[in-house]
Structure formats: C-alpha cells, structure tokens
FIMI-109600 format. One record per residue (C-alpha): x negated, y, z negated. Coordinates in Angstrom, 2 decimals, m for minus. Each point is the difference from the previous one (the first is absolute). Layout:
N
[pt [X; Y; Z]],
...
END
This chain:
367
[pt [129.93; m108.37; m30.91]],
[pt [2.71; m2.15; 1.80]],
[pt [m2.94; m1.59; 1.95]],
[pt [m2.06; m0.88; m3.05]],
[pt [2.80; m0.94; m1.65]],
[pt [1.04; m2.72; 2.89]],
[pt [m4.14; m1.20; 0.77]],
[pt [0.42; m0.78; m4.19]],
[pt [2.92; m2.34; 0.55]],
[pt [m1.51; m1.83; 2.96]],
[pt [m3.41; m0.62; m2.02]],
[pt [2.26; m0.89; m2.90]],
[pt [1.95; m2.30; 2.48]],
[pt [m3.44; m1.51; 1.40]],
[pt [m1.45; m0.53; m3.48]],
[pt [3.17; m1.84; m0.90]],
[pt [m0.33; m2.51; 2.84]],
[pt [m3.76; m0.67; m0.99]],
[pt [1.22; m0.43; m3.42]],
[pt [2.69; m2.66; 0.98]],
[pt [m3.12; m1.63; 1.88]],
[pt [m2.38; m0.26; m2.92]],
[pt [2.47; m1.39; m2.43]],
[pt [0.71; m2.39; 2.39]],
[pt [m3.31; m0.93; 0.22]],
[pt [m1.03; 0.24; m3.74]],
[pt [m2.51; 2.58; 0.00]],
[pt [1.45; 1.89; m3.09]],
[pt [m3.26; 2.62; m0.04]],
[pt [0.95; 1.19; 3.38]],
[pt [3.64; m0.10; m1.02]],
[pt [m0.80; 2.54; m2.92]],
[pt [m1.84; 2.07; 2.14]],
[pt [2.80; 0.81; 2.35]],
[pt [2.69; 0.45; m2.66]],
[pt [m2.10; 2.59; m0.84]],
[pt [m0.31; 1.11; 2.79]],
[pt [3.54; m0.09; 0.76]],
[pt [0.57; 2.22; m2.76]],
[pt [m2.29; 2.67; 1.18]],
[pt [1.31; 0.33; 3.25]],
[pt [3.89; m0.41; m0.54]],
[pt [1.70; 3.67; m0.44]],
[pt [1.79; m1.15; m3.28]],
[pt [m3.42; 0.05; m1.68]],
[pt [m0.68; 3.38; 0.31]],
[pt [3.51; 1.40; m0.88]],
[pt [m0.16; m2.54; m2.78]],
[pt [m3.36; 1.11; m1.37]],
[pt [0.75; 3.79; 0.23]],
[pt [3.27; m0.46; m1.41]],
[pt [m1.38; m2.28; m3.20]],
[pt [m3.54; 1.11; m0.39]],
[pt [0.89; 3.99; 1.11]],
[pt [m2.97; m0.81; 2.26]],
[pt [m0.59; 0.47; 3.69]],
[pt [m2.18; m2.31; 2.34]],
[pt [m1.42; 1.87; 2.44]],
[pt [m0.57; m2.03; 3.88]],
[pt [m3.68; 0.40; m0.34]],
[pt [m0.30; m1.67; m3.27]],
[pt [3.03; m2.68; 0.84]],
[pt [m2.27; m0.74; 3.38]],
[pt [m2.96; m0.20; m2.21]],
[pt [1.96; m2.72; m1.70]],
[pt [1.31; m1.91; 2.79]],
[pt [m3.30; m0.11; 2.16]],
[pt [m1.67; m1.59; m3.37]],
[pt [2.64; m2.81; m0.10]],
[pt [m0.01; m0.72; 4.11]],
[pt [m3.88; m0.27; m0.85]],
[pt [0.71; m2.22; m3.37]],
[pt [2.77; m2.05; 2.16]],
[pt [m2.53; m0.62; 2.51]],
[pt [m2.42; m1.43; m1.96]],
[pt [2.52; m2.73; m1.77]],
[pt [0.69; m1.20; 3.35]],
[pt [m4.14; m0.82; m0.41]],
[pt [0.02; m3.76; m1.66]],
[pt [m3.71; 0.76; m1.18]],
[pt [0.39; m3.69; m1.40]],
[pt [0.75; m1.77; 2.77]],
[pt [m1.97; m2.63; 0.63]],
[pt [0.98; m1.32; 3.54]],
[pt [3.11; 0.95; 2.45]],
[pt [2.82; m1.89; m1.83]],
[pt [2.07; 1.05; m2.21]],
[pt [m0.92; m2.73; m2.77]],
[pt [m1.14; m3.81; 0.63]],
[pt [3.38; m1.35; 0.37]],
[pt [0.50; 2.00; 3.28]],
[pt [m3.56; m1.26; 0.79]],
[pt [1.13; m3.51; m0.31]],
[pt [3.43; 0.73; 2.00]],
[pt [m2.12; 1.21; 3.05]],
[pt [m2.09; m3.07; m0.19]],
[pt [2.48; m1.96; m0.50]],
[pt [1.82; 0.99; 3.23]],
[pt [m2.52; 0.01; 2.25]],
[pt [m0.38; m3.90; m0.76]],
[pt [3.38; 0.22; 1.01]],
[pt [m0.97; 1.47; 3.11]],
[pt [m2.91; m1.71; 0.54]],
[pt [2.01; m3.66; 0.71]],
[pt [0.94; 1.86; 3.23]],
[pt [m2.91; 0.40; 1.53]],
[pt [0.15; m2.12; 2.77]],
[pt [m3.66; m1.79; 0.23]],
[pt [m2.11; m1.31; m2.74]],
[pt [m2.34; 3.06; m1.12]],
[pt [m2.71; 0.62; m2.96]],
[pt [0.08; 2.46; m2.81]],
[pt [m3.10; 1.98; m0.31]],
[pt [m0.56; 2.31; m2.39]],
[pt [m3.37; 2.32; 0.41]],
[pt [m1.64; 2.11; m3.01]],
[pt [m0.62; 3.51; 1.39]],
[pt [m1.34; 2.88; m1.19]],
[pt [3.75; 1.57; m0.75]],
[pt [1.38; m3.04; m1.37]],
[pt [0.83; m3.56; 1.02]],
[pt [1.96; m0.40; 3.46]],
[pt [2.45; m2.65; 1.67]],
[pt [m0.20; m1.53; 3.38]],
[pt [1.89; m2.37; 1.75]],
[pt [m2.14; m1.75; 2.53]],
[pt [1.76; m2.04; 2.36]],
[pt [m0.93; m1.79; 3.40]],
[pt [m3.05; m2.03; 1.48]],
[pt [m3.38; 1.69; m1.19]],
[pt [m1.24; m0.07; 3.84]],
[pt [2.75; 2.31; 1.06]],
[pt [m0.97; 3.79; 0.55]],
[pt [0.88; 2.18; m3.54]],
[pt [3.56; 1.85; m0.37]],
[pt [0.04; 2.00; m3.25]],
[pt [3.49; 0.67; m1.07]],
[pt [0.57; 3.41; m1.82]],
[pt [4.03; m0.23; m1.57]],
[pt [2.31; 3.20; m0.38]],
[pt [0.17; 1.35; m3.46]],
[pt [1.40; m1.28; m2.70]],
[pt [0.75; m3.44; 1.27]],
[pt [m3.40; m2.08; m0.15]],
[pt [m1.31; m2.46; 2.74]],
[pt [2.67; m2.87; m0.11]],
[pt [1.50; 2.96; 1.85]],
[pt [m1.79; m1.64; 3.17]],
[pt [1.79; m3.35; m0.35]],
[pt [2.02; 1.60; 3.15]],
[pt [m2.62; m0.22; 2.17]],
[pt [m2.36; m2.62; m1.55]],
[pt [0.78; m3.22; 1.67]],
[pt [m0.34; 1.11; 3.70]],
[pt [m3.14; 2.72; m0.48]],
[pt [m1.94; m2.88; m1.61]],
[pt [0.39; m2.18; 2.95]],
[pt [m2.69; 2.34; 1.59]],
[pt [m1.49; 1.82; m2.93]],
[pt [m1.51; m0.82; m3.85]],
[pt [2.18; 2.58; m2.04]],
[pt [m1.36; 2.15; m2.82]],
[pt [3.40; 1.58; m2.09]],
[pt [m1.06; 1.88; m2.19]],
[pt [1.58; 1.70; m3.01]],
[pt [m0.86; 3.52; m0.14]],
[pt [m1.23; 0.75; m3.90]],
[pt [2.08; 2.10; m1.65]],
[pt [3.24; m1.39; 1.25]],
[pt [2.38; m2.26; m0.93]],
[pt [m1.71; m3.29; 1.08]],
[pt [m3.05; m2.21; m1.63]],
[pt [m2.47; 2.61; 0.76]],
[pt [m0.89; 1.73; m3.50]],
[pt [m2.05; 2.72; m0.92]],
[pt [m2.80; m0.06; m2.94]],
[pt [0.67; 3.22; m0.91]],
[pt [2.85; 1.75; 0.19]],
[pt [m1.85; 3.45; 0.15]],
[pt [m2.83; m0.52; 2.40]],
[pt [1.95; m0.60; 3.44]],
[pt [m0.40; 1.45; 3.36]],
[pt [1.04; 3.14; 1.38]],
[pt [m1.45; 0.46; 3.14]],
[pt [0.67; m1.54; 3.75]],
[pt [m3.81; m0.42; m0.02]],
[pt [0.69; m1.91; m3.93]],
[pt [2.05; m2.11; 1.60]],
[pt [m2.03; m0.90; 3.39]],
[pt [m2.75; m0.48; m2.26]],
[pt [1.59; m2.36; m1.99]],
[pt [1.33; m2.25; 2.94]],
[pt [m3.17; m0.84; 1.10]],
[pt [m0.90; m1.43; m3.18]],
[pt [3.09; m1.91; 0.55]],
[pt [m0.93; m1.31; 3.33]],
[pt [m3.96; m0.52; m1.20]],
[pt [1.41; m2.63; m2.42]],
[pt [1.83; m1.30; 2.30]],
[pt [m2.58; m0.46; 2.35]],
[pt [1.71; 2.24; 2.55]],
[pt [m2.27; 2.30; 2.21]],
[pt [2.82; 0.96; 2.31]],
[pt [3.66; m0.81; 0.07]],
[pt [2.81; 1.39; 1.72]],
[pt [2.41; 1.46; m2.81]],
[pt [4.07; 0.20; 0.26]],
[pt [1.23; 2.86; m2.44]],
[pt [3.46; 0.47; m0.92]],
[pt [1.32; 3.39; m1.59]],
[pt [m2.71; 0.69; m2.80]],
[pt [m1.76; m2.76; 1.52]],
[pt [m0.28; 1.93; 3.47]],
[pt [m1.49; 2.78; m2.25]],
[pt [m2.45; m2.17; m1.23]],
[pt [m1.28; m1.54; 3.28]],
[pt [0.17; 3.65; 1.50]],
[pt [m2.96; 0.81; m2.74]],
[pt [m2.22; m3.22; 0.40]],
[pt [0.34; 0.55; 4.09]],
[pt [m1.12; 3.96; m0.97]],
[pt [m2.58; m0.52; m2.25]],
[pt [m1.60; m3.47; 0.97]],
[pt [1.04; m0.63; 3.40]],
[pt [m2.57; m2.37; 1.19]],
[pt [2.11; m2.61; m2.52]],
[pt [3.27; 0.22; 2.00]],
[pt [0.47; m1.45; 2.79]],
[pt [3.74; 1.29; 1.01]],
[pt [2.65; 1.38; m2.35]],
[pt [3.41; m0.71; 0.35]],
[pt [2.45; 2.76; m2.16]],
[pt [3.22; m0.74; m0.50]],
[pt [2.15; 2.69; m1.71]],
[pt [m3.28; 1.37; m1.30]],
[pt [0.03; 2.92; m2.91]],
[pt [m2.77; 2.67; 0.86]],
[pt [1.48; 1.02; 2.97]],
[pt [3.36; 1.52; m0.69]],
[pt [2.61; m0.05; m3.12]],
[pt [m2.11; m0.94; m2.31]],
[pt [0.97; 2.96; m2.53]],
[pt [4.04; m0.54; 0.41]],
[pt [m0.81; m3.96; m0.45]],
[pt [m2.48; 0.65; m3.18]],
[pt [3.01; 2.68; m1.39]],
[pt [2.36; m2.02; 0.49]],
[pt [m1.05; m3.05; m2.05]],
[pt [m1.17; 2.30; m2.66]],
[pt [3.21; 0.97; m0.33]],
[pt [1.45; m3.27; m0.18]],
[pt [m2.71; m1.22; m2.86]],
[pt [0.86; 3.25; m2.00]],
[pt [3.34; m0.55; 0.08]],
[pt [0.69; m3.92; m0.01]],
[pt [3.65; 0.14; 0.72]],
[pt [1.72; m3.04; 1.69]],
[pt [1.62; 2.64; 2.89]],
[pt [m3.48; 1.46; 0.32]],
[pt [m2.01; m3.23; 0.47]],
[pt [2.62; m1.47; 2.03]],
[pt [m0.14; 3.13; 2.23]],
[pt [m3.87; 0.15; 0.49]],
[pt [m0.18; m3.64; 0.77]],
[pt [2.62; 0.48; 2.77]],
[pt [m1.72; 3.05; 1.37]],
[pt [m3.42; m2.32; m0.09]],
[pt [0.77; m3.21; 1.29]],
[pt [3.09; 0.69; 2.01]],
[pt [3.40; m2.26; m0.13]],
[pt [m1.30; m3.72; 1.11]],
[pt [0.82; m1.98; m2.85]],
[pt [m2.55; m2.62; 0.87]],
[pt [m2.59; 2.76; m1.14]],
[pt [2.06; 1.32; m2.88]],
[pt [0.64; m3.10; m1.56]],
[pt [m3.66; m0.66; 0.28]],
[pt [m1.76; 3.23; m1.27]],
[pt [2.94; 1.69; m2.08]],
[pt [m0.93; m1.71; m3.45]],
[pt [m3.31; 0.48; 0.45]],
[pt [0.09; 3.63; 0.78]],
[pt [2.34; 1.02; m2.40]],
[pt [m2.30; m1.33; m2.82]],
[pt [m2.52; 1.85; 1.67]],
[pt [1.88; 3.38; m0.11]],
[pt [0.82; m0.94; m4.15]],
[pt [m2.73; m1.30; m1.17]],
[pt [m2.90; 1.08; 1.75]],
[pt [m2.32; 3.14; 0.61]],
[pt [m2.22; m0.92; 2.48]],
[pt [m3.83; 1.29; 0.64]],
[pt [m1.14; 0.41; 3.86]],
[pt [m1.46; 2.58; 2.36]],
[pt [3.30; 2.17; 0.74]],
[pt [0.07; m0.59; 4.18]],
[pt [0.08; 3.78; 1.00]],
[pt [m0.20; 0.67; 3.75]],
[pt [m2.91; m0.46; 1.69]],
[pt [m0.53; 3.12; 1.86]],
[pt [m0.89; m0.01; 3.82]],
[pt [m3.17; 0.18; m0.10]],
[pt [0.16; m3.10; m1.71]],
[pt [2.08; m1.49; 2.38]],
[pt [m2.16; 1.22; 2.82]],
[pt [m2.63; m1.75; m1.42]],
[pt [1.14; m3.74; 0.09]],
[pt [m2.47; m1.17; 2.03]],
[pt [1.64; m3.75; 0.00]],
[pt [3.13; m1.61; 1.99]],
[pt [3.35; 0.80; m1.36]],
[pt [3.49; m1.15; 0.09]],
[pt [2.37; 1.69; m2.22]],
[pt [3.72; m1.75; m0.55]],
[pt [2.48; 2.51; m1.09]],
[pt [4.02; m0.81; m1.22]],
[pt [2.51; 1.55; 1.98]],
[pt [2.13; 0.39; m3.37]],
[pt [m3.05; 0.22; m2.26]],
[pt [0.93; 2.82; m2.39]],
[pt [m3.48; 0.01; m2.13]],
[pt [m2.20; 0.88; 3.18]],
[pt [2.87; 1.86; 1.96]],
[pt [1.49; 0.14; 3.54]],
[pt [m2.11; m2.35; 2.04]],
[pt [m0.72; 2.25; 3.18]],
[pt [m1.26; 3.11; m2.02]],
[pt [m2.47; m2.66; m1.67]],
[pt [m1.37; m1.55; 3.41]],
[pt [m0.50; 3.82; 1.28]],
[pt [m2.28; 0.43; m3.11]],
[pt [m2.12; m3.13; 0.21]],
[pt [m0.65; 0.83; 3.92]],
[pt [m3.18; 1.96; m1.38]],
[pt [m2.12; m3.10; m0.68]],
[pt [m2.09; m0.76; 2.90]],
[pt [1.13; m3.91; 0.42]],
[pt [3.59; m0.16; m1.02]],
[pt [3.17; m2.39; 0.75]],
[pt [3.28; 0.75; m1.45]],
[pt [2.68; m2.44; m0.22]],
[pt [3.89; 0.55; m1.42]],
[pt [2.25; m2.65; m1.55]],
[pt [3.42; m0.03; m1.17]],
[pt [m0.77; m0.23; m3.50]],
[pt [m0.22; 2.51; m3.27]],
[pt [m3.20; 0.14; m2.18]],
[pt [m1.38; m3.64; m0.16]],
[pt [m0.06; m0.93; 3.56]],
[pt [m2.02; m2.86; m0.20]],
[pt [2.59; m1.75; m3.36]],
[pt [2.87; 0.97; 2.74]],
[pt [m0.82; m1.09; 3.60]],
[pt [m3.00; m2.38; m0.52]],
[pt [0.32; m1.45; 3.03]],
[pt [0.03; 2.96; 2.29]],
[pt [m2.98; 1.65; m2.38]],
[pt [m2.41; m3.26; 0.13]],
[pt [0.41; 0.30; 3.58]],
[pt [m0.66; 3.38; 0.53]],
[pt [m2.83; m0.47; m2.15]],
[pt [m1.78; m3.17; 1.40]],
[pt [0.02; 1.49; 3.03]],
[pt [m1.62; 3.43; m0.89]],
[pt [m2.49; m2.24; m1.95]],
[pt [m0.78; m1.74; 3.66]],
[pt [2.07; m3.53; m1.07]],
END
C-alpha cells in the first residue's frame, strides 16, 4: 500500500512538470489532459471521492483510466495540422532571416541553388571553380549549411562545394508535405542521389558532421560507387545517438531558460566564439520547431563492416553528444579502410578548430 501510495505521488509529481511544460508552451488540450490526469493519480483523489461520493476506485479501473489519458496525451502532442516544421510563419521568417545573417560570412562569393525533388524543394550552397573535383557538404542538425562558413574559404581553394540543407531541418530546405517524409537509411541514400543527379554530380567525396556523418554513412552504404571518400566528423550513427536525441527532446518539451542553456553547453562546449554564433539559432530551434528526419540509430557492425570506401572519422576529445573519443575510435576499427583522428574540441569540431580540421581533411582527401 505504502509503495502504491509513493509510485502515485511520483506520477503525480511527473505529470505536474509536463503540465508546467505545456502551459508554457500553449497547448491548453494537452494541458487538460494531464490535470486530469493528475487527479487520477494523486492519493487525495481517491480519499476524496470515497469520502464525498461513498464510492471506492478500485486500481484496475483507476489504471484503466490513466492508460486512456497517457494514450489521449500522446496524441495532442500529434499537430495533425501542421503544415511544415515551424512553429508558425513568423519563426519561418526568423530562421531565414538569420541565415542571411550568416550567410555575409561566408568567406568566397558562392550561388544559391535551390533543386525541386521528389520530397520537396532543397538548398545548396555551391561555392568554388566548377573544374575543381566535387565536395558535398552534409551540416550537423539543426544548424543548416552556413554552418560550413568555418571551413569554406580554404576547402574551396581545391574543391567546388555542395552545402546542403538537409530537408526537414531548420535551414531553406522545405518539405511539400509534411506527412510523406523519409524514414529509412535507404530513404535517405535514395534521396541524395537525386540531389547529386541535379547537380550533375556522379561522384563526390562527402564531409558529414554529426547528423550529417549519419547521412554520408547511408549514401557510402547504399550507393557507394557515388562516394569517393567520406570524412565523419563527430558523426551520429555510431554511438550516443539515443542520450543526444533524449536529451534535446527534453529540452523542446520543456523550454526553460536553465534547460536550454544547459543542453546548449553540453552540445557545443564552452568556446564562446561558437556559442555566440549558434546559441540564438538553436534555442529557436529547441522553441519553435519540431523537426522531421530519419532518427540516426546506430548502424550495427555489419554495417560498418561493410563500408567498402576510405574512411577518416574525426572525433572531439570533450564531445559529449558522441561520447569519450577512444571508446568511439575502438568501434569504427571494424570498417575495412578506416583513419581516425582526435582534436581538442566538443561536438562541432570543424566550427571550433578549422584550421587543424581542413588540414586533416585535405590531406586524407590526397591535397
């Protein structure tokens, strides 16, 4: 009884906090659902029915009752009107509006190109003389392909760039529809080499960074005879990929200033070069966004096995998203032609130490 009795007050206390979250972010069905829901698992209830109503609720029906909220809860967290990733068009226009921002940074004269695909219309930066070799550029999520702006002006001395915008992120990459998107590794291979048909690319050597490393890590599995060499820095797919996804869901579910402020630290690290750069733009994200991709689950080792092109990972020695840096190279060692590299960086390696990463890279790339 004791036991039941103290599980009721932590559900109470957990419904509570999700309550404080939904107000917070306006979504008064969901906040009616858990004051109900509140009420049926808080202790008081019960005495207070049976003393009032001389009527007893018995566990199984009061589980009954609670299991049908958690199910009608779950489904107003389902915005079956949405019709793209932002919250409204204002936060549309906010994004846009800072990436122009961004954009005067980039450090060479480049073209906007934006390609109709079957998913939607996409974004590329293209950058650098059209007789250099192809480098596709695949950014880490959430922050878009100015993200590259880092590394731009020395990579295009020996390289025509391709940054793309991965659809369904915050960026200039849009979906049509909302509801048809991928789902699959394959989905999104598949839809990359649409990307680099209209772009004229038959094979490039791609540079993928966090959820960008994931990406590349499915075109190079699926399609390998269009990559060349893949560079990874920091990539998702290989390890904490479900503490990095649960942790940001927690911060867009509850968009508190100490919580935002907390994940952004544990993301990007202390250098205030790359806060002051990223914070606003990722703390919109978190607020005002609910982003569709291809969740970057771990490839397993056969996968890895099965890389049948030259690799060079780049891992953070304080990178908190993929983990500690040595366990990461001992689990990439699998994949037949592999190079592993360390930096003294956290998550975005190639924003922090651009420098030391376009080296390491140019020379992998045989520059």
């Amino acid at each position: 009884m004791i036991v039941l009795m103290i599980l009721s007050w932590i559900l109470t206390s957990i419904f509570a906090l999700f309550l404080v979250s939904m107000v917070m972010l306006k979504r008064w069905l969901a906040v009616l659902v858990l004051i109900l829901l509140i009420l049926a698992v808080m202790p008081l209830t019960s005495d207070l029915i049976k003393q009032k109503m001389e009527f007893r609720l018995f566990p199984l029906v009061k589980a009954v009752v609670v299991i049908l909220l958690l199910f009608s809860f779950s489904r107003t967290l389902i915005d079956r009107d949405a019709v793209s990733i932002y919250a409204d068009g204002i936060t549309k226009e906010k994004f846009r509006t800072m990436y122009s921002e961004k954009m005067k940074e980039w450090p060479v004269s480049y073209e906007d190109i934006f390609l109709d695909t079957g998913y939607g219309e996409v974004h590329v930066i293209k950058c650098g003389e059209s007789s250099l070799p192809p480098l596709v550029l695949l950014h880490a999520s959430g922050v878009a392909g100015w993200s590259w702006k880092y590394n731009a002006g020395e990579l295009s001395k020996h390289y025509q760039l391709f940054a793309i915008d991965t659809i369904g992120d915050a960026g200039l990459s849009n979906y049509d529809d909302i509801n048809i998107v991928m789902k699959t590794g394959e989905d999104l291979a598949a839809f990359y080499t649409e990307i680099f048909d209209q772009l004229g690319i038959s094979t490039a050597s791609i540079i993928g960074a966090s959820e960008g490393g994931f990406i590349g890590t499915n075109i190079s599995l699926y399609h390998p005879e269009r990559v060349n060499k893949l560079v990874l820095a920091g990539p998702m797919g290989y390890s904490g990929a479900g503490k990095s996804v649960f942790r940001i869901m927690l911060a867009q579910l509850f968009p508190l200033k100490i919580f935002q402020n907390s994940t952004l630290q544990w993301a990007f690290g202390s250098n205030h070069e790359i806060r002051n750069d990223f914070d606003e733009w990722f703390t919109l994200l978190l607020s005002s966004t609910a982003p569709k991709k291809v969740p970057p689950l771990a490839f397993s080792a056969e996968q890895r096995r099965s890389i049948s092109i030259p690799v060079m990972f780049i891992f953070g020695e304080r990178d908190r998203l993929v983990g500690n840096a040595e366990k990461a190279a001992m689990l990439v060692q699998a994949i037949p032609d592999v190079r592993v590299k360390t930096v003294d960086t956290a998550h975005l390696a190639a924003a922090e130490r651009p420098d030391q990463v376009n080296s390491l890279i140019l020379e992998f790339l045989g520059q």
